[in-house]
MDTraj code that builds the backbone (N, CA, C; nanometers):
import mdtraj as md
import numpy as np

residues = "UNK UNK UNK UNK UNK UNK UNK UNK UNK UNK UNK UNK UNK UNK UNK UNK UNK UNK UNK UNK UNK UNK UNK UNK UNK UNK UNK UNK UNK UNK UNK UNK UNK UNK UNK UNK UNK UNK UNK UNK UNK UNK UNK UNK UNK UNK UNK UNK UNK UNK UNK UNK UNK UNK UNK UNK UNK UNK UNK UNK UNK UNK UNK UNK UNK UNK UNK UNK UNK UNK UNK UNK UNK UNK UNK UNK UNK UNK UNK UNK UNK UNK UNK UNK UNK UNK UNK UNK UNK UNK UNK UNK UNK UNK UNK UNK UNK UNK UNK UNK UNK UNK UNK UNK UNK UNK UNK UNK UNK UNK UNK UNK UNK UNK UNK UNK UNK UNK UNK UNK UNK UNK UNK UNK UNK UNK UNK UNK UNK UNK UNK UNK UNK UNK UNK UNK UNK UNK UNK UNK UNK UNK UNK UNK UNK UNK UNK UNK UNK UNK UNK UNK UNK UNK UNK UNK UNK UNK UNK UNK UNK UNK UNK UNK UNK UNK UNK UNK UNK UNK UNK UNK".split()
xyz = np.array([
    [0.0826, -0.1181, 0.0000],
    [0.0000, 0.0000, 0.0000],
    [0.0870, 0.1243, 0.0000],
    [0.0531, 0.2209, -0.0719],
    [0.0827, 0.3813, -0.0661],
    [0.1051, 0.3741, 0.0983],
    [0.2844, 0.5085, 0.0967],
    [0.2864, 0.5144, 0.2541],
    [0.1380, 0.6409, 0.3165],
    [0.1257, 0.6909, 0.2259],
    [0.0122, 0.8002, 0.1806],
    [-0.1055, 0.7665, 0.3359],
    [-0.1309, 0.5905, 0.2956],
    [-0.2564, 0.5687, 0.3393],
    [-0.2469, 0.5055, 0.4869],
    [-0.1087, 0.5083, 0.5557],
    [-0.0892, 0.4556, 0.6582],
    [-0.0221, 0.5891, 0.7499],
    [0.0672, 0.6930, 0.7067],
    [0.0804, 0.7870, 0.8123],
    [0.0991, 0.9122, 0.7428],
    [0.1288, 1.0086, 0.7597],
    [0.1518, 1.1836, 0.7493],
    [0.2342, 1.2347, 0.7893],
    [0.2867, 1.2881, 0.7333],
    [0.3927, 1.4130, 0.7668],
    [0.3100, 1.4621, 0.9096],
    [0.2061, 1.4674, 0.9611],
    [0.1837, 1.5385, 1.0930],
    [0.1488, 1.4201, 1.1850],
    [0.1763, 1.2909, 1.1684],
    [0.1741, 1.2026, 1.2855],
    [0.1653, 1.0498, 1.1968],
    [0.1277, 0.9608, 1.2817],
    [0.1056, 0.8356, 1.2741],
    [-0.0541, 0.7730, 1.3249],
    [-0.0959, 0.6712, 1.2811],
    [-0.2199, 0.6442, 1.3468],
    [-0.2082, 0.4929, 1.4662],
    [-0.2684, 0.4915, 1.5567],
    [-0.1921, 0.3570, 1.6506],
    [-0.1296, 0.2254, 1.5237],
    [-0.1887, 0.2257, 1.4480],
    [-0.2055, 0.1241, 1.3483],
    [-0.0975, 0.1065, 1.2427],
    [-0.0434, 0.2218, 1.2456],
    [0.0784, 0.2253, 1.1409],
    [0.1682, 0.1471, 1.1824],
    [0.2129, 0.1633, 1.3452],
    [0.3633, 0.0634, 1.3917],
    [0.3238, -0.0276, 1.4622],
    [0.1955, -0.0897, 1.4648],
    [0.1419, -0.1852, 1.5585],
    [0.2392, -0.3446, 1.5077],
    [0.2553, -0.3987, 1.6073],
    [0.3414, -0.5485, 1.5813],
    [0.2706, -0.6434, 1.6892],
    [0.2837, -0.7811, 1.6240],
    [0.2715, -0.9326, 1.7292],
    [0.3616, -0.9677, 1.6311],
    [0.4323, -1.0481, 1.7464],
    [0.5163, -1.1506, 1.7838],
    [0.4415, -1.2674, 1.8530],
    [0.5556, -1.4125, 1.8390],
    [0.4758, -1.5277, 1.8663],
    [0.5856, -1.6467, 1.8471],
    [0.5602, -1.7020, 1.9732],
    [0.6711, -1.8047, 2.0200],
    [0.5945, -1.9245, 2.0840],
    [0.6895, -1.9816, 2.0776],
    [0.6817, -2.0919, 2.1195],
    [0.7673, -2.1245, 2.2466],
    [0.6906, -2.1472, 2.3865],
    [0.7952, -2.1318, 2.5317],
    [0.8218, -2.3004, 2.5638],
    [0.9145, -2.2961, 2.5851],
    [0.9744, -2.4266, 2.6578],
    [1.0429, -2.4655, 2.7670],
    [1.0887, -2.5870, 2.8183],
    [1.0960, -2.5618, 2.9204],
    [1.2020, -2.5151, 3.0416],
    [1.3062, -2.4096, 2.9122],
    [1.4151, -2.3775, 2.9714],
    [1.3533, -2.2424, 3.0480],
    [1.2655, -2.2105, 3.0200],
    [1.1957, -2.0911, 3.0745],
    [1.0891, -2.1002, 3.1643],
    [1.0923, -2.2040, 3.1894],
    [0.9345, -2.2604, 3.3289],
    [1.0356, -2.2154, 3.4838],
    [0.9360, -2.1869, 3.5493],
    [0.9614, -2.1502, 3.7079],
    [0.9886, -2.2251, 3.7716],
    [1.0289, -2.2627, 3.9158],
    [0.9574, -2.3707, 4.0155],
    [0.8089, -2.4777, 4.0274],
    [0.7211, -2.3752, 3.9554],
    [0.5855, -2.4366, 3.9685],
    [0.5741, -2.4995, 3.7877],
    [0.6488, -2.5091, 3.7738],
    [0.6861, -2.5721, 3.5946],
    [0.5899, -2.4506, 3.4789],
    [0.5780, -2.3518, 3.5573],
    [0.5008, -2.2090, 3.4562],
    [0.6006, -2.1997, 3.3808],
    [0.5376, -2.1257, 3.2958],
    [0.6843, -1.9663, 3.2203],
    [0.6850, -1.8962, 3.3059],
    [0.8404, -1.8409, 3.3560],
    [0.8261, -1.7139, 3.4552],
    [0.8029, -1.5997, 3.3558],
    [0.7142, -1.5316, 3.4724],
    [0.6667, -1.3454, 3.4274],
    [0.7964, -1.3378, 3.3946],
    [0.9002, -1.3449, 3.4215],
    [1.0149, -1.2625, 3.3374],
    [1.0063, -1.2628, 3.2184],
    [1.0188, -1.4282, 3.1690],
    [1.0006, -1.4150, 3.0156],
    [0.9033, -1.3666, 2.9644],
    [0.8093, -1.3475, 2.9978],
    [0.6718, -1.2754, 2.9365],
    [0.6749, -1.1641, 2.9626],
    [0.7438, -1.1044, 3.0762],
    [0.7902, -0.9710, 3.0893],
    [0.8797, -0.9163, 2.9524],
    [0.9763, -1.0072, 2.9346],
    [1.0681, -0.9639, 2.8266],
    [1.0193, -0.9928, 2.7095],
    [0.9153, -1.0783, 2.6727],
    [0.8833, -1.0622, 2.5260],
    [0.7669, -0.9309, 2.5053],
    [0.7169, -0.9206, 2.6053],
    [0.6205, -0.7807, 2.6218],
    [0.7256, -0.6760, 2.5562],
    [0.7958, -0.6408, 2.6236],
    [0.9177, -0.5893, 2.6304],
    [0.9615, -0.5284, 2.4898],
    [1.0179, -0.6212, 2.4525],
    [1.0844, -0.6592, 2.2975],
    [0.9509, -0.6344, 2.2187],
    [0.8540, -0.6895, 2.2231],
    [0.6764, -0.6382, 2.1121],
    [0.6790, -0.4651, 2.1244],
    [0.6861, -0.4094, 2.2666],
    [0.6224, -0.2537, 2.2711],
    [0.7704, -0.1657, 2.1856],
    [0.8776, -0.2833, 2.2243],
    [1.0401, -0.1563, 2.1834],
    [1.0268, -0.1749, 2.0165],
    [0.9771, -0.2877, 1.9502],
    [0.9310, -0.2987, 1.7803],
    [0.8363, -0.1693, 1.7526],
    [0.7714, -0.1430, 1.8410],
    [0.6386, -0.0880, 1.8040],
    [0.6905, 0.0873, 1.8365],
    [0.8049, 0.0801, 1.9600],
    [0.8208, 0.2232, 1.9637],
    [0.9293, 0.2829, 1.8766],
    [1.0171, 0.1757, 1.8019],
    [1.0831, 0.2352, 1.6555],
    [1.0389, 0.2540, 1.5609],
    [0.9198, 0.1709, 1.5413],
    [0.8634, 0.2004, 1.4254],
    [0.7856, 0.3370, 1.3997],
    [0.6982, 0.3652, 1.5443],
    [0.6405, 0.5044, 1.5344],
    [0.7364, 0.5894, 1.5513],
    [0.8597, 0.5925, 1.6018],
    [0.9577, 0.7213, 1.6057],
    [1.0249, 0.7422, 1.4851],
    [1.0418, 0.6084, 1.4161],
    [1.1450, 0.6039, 1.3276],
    [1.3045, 0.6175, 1.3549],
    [1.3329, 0.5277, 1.4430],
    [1.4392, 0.5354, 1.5288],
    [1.4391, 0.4535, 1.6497],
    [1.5751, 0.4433, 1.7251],
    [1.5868, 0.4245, 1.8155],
    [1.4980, 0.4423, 1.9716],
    [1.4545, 0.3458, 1.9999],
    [1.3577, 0.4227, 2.1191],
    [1.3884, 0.3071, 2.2660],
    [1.4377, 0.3372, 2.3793],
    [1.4273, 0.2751, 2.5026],
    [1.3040, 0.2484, 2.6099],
    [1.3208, 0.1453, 2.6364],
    [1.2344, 0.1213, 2.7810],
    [1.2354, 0.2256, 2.8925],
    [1.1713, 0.2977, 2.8930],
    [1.1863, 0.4245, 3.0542],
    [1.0835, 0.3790, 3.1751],
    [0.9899, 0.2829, 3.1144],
    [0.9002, 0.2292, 3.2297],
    [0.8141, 0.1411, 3.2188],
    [0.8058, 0.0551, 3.3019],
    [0.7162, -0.0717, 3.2574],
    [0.6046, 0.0056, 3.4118],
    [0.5467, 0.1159, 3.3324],
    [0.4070, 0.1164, 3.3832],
    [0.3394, 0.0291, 3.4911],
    [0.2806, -0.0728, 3.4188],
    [0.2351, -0.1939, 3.5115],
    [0.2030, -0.3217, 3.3697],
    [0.2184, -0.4237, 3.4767],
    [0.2098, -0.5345, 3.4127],
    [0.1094, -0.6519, 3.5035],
    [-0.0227, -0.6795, 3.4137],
    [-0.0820, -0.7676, 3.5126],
    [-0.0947, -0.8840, 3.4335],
    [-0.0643, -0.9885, 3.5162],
    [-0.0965, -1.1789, 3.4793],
    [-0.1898, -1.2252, 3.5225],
    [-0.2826, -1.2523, 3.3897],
    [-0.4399, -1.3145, 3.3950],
    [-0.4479, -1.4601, 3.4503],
    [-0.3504, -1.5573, 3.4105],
    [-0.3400, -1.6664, 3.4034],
    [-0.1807, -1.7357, 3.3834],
    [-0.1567, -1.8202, 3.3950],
    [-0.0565, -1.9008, 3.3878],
    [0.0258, -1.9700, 3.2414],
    [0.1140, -1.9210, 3.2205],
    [0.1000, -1.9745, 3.0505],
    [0.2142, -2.1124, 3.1148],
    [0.1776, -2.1966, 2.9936],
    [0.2830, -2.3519, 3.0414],
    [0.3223, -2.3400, 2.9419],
    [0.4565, -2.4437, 2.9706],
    [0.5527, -2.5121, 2.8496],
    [0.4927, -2.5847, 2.7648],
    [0.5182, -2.5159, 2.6488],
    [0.4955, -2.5517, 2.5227],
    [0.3765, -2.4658, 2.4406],
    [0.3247, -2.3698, 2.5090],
    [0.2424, -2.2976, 2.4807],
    [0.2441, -2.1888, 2.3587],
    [0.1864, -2.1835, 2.2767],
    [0.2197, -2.0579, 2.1755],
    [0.1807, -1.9213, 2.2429],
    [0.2757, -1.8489, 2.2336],
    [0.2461, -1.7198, 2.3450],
    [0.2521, -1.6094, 2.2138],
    [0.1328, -1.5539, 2.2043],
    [0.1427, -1.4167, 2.1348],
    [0.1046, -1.2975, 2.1958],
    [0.1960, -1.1434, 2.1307],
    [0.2098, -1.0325, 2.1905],
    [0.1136, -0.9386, 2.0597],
    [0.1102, -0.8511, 2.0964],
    [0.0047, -0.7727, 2.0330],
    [0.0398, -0.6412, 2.0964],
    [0.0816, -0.5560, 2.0309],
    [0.1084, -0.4329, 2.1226],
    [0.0663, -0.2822, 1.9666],
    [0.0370, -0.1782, 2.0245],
    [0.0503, -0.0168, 1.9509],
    [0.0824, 0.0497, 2.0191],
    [0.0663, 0.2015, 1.9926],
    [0.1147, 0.3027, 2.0744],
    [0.0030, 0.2942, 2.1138],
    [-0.0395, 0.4063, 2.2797],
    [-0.1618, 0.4273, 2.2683],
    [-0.1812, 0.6155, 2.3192],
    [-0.0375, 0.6735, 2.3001],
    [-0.0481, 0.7718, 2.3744],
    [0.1367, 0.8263, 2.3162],
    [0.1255, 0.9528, 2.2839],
    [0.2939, 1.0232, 2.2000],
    [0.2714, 1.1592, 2.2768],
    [0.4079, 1.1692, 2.3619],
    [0.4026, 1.3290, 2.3855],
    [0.4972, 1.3598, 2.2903],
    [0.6427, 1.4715, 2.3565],
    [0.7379, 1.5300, 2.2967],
    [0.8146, 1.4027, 2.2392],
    [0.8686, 1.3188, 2.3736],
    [0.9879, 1.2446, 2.3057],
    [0.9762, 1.1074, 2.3112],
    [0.8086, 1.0757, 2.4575],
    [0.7677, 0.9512, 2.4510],
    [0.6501, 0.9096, 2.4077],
    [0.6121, 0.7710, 2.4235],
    [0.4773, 0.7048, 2.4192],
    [0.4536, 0.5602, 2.5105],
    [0.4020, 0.6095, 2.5145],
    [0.2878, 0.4640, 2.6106],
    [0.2666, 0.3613, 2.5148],
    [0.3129, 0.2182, 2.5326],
    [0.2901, 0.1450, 2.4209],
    [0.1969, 0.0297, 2.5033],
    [0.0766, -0.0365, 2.4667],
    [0.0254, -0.1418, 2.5522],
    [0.0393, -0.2400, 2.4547],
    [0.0044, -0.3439, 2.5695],
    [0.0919, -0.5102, 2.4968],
    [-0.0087, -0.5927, 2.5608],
    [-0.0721, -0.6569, 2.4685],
    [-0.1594, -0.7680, 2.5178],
    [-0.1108, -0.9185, 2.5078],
    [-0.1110, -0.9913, 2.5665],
    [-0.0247, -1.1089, 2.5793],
    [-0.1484, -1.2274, 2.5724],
    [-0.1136, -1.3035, 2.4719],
    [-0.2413, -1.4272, 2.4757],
    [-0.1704, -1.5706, 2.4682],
    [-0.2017, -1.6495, 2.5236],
    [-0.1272, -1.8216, 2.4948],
    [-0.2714, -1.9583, 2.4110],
    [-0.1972, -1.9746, 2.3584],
    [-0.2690, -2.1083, 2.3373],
    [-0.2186, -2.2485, 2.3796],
    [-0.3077, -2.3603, 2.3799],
    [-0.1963, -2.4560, 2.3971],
    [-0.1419, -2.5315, 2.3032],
    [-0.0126, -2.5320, 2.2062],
    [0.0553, -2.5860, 2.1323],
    [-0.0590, -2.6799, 2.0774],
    [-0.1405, -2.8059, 2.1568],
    [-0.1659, -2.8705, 2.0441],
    [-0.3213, -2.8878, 2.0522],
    [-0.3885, -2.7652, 2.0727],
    [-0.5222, -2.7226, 2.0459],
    [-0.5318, -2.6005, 1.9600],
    [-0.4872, -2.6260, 1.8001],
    [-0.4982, -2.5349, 1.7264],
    [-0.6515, -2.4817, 1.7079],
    [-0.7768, -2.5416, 1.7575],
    [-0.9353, -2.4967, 1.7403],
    [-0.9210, -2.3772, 1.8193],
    [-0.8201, -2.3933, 1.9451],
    [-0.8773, -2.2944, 2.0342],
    [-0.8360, -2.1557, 2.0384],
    [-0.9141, -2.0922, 2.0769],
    [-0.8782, -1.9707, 2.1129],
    [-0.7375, -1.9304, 2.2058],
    [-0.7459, -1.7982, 2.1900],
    [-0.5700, -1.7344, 2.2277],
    [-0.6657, -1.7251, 2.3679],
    [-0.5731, -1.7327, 2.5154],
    [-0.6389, -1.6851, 2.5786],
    [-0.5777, -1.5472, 2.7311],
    [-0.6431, -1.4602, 2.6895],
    [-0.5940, -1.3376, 2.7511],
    [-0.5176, -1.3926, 2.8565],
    [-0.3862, -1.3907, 2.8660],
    [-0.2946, -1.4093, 2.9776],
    [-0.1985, -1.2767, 3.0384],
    [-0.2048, -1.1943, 2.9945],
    [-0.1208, -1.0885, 3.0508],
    [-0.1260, -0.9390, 2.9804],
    [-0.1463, -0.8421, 3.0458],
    [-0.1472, -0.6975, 2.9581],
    [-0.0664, -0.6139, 3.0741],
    [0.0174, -0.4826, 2.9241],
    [0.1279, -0.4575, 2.9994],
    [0.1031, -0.2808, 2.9862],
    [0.1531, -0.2015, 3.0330],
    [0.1958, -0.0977, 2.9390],
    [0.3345, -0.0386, 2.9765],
    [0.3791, -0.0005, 2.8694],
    [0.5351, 0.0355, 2.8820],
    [0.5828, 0.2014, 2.8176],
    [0.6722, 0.2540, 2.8776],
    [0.6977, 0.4118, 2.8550],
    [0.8149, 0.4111, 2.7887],
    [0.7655, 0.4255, 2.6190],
    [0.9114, 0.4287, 2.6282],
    [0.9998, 0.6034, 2.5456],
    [1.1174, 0.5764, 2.5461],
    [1.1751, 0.7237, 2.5505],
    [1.2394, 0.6933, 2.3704],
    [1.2097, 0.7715, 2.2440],
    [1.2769, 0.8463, 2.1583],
    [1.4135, 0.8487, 2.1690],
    [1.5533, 0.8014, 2.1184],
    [1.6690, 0.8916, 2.1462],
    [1.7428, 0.8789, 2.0275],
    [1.8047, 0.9920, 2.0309],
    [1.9391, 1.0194, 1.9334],
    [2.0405, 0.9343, 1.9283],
    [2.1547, 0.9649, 1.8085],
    [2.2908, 0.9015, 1.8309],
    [2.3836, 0.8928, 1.9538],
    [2.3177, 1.0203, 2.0157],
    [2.4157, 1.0571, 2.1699],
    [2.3472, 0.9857, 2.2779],
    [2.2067, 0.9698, 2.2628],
    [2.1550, 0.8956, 2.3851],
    [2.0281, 0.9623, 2.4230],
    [2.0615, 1.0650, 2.3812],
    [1.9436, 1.2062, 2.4095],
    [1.8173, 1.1503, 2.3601],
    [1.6954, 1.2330, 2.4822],
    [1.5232, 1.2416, 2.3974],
    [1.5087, 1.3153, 2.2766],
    [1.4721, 1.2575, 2.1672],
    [1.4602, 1.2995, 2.0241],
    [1.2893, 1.3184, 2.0090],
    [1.2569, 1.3632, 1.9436],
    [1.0857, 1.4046, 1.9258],
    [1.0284, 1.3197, 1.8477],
    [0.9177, 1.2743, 1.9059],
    [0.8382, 1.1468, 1.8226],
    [0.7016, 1.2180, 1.7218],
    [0.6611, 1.1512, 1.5985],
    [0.5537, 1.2152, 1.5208],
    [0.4353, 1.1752, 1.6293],
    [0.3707, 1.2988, 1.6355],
    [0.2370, 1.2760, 1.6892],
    [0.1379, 1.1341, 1.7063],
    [0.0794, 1.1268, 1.7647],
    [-0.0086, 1.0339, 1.7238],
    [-0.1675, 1.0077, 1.7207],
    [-0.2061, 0.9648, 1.5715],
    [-0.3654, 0.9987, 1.5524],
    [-0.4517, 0.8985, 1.5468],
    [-0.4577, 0.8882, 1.6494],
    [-0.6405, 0.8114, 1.7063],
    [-0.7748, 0.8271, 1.5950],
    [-0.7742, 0.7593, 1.5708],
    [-0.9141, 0.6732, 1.4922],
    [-1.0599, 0.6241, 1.5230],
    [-1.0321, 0.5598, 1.5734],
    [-1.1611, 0.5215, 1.6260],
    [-1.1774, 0.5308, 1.7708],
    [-1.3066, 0.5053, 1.7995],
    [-1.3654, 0.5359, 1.9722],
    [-1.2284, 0.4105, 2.0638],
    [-1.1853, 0.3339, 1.9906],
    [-1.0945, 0.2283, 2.0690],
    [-0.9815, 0.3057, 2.1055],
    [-0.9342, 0.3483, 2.0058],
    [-0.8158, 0.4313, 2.0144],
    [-0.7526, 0.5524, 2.1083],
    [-0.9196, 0.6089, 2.0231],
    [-0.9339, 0.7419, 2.1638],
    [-0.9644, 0.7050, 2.3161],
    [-1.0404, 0.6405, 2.3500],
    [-1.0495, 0.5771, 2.4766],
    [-0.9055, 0.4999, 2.5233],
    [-0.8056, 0.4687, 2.4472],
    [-0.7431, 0.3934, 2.4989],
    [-0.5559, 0.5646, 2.5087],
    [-0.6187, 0.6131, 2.4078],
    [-0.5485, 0.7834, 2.4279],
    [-0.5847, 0.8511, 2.5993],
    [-0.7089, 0.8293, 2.6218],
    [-0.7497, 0.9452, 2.7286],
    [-0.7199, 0.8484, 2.8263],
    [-0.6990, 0.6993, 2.8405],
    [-0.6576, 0.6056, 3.0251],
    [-0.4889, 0.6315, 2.9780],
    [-0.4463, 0.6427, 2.8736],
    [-0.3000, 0.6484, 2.8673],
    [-0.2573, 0.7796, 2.9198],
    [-0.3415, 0.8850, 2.9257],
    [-0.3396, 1.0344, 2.9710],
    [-0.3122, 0.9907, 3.1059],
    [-0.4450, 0.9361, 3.1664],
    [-0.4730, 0.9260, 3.2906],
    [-0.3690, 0.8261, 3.3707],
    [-0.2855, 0.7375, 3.3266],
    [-0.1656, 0.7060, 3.3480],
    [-0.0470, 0.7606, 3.4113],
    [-0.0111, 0.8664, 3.2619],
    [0.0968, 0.9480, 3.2869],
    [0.0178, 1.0684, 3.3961],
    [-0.0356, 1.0845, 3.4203],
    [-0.0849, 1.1855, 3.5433],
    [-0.0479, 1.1336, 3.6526],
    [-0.0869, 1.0140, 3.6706],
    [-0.0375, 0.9467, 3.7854],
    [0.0690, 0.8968, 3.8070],
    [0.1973, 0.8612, 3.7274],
    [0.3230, 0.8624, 3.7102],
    [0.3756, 0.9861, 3.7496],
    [0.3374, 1.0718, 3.7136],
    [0.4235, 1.2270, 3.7475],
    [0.3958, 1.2668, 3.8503],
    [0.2489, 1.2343, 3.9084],
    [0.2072, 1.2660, 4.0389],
    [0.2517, 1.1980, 4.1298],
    [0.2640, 1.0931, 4.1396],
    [0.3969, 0.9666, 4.2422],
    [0.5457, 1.0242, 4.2424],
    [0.5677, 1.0436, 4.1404],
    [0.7149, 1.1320, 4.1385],
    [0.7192, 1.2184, 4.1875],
    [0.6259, 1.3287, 4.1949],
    [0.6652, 1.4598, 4.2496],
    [0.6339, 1.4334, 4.3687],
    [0.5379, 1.4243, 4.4450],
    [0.5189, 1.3348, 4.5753],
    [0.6300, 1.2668, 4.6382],
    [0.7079, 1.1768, 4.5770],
    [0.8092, 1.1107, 4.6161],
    [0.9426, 1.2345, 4.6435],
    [0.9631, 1.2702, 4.5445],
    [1.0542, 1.4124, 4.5348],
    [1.0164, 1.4990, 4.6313],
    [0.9182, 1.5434, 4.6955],
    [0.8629, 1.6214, 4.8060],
    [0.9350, 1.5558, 4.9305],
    [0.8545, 1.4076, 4.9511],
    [0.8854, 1.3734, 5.0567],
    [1.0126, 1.3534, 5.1072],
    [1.1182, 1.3316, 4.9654],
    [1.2645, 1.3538, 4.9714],
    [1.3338, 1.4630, 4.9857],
    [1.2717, 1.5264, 4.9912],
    [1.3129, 1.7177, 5.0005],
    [1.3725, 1.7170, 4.8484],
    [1.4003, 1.6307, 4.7610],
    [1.4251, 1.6905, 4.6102],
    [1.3585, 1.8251, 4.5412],
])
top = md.Topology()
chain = top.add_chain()
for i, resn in enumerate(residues, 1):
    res = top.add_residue(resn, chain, resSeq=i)
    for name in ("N", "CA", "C"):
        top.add_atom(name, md.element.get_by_symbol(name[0]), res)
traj = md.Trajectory(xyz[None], top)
């Protein structure tokens, strides 16, 4: 397709840099209780939102915060684990990227993916030097989008508001 019909010189739409990924876990990665540890599902979250935040910057972009991360369910060895992540929120130099995490079990291809984990992650724009570089806007589409724009607002409010709070109570 024409790049015409996917973004603009004045931004991007969630949809332009959206990515899934999809693996297959085994059992070098199971816990004590023979799970996948949240780490690894931490880190493929991870790796899905940092695809998704180069693609909308066009560049280099880092992890600055894993927001929050909640586990629905238990994924096991051997499970097909897929990530699903967009932006859902671009200021100056960052964005909020959410990551939906689903498993199936390897050998029930009928079945459904089933919601196992959603994340959201902050991540930072940077230059050759390391520096915050400025990300293209980003343009919301539909009522999903925008609704998922205005809790990503309501996020970073509360991120900055814990910080400065914290910084108070530190005399910073």
């Amino acid at each position: 397709m024409p790049a015409d019909l996917h973004s603009s010189p004045a931004g991007h739409p969630p949809t332009y840099a959206s990515v899934s990924l999809t693996v297959i876990t085994n059992g070098t990665q199971a816990n004590l209780l023979g799970n996948i540890h949240g780490g690894e599902i931490v880190k493929l979250a991870d790796s899905t939102a940092g695809a998704v935040g180069q693609r909308h910057s066009g560049g280099p972009a880092v992890t600055a915060a894993l927001d929050e991360m909640v586990f629905l369910a238990p994924v096991h060895v051997g499970d097909i684990v897929s990530t699903y992540a967009c932006v859902n929120w671009a200021g100056r130099s960052s964005m909020e990227i959410g990551v939906r995490v689903e498993a199936q079990p390897w050998n029930d291809p009928d079945g459904d993916g089933l919601h196992v984990a959603s994340a959201y992650f902050v991540f930072v724009a940077i230059d050759t030097s390391g520096h915050p570089r400025s990300v293209p806007p980003l343009l919301p589409q539909t009522e999903v989008e925008h609704r998922r724009w205005r809790e990503a607002e309501i996020r970073r409010a509360h991120r900055l508001a814990r910080k400065q709070e914290i910084d108070a109570a530190r005399g910073s």
